[in-house]
N, C-alpha and C positions, 0 to 999 in steps of 0.2 A: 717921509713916506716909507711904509716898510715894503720890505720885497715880496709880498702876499696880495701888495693892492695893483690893480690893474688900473695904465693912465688910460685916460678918456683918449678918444680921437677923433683927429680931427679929418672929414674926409669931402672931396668933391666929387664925390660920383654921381649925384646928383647934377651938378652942371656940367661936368663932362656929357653925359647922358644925353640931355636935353640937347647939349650945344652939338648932338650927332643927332637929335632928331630921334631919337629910338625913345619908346614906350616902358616904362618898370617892366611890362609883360615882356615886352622884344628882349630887354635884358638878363631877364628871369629867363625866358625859353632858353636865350644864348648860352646858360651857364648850366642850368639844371634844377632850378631852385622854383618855388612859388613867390608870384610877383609880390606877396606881401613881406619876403626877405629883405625885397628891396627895400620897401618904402622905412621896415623898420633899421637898413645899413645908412640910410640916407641921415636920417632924424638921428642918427646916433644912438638908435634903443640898441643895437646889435654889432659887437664887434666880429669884424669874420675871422673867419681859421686863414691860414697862410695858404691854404689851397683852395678855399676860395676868392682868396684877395687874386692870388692868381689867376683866375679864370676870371675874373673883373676885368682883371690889368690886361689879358687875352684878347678879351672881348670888345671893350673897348678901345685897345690898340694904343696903349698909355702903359709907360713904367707905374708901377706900385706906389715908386716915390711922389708921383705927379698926381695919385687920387687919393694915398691915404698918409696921415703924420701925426704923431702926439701936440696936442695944440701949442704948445711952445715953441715951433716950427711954422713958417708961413713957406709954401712953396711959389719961390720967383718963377713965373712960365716964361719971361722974355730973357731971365740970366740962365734960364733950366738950372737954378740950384736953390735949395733951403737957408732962409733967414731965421733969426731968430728977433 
């Protein structure tokens, strides 16, 4: 891979989300964004800026590590740390 290409990632903001109950729109109001940012964060068509990964990670009350990873990363929730 050269240092130009961007890795894919991998993210569960999508299940975090749902598993709080809140709506793309609830999430979308929370942050600032139109709830179609979400749906395309979720699906992977969009990767965020580190400022709004933050306000993700804010919102939902989750580290960064725990909603977003380059897929060759699987995040353990019950060890709270990254497998490979």
């Amino acid at each position: 891979m050269s240092g130009n290409e961007e890795l894919p990632l991998f993210n569960r903001i999508a299940h975090v989300r749902e598993e709080m109950g809140l709506s793309r729109k609830a999430l979308a109001d929370a942050i600032g964004v139109h709830y179609q940012t979400i749906g395309y964060l979720e699906r992977g068509e969009y990767s965020p800026s580190l400022s709004l990964a933050l306000r993700i990670s804010s919102a939902l009350g989750r580290p960064i590590e725990q909603l977003i990873a380059t897929p060759q990363w699987k995040y353990d929730l019950q060890e709270n740390l990254w497998r490979d």
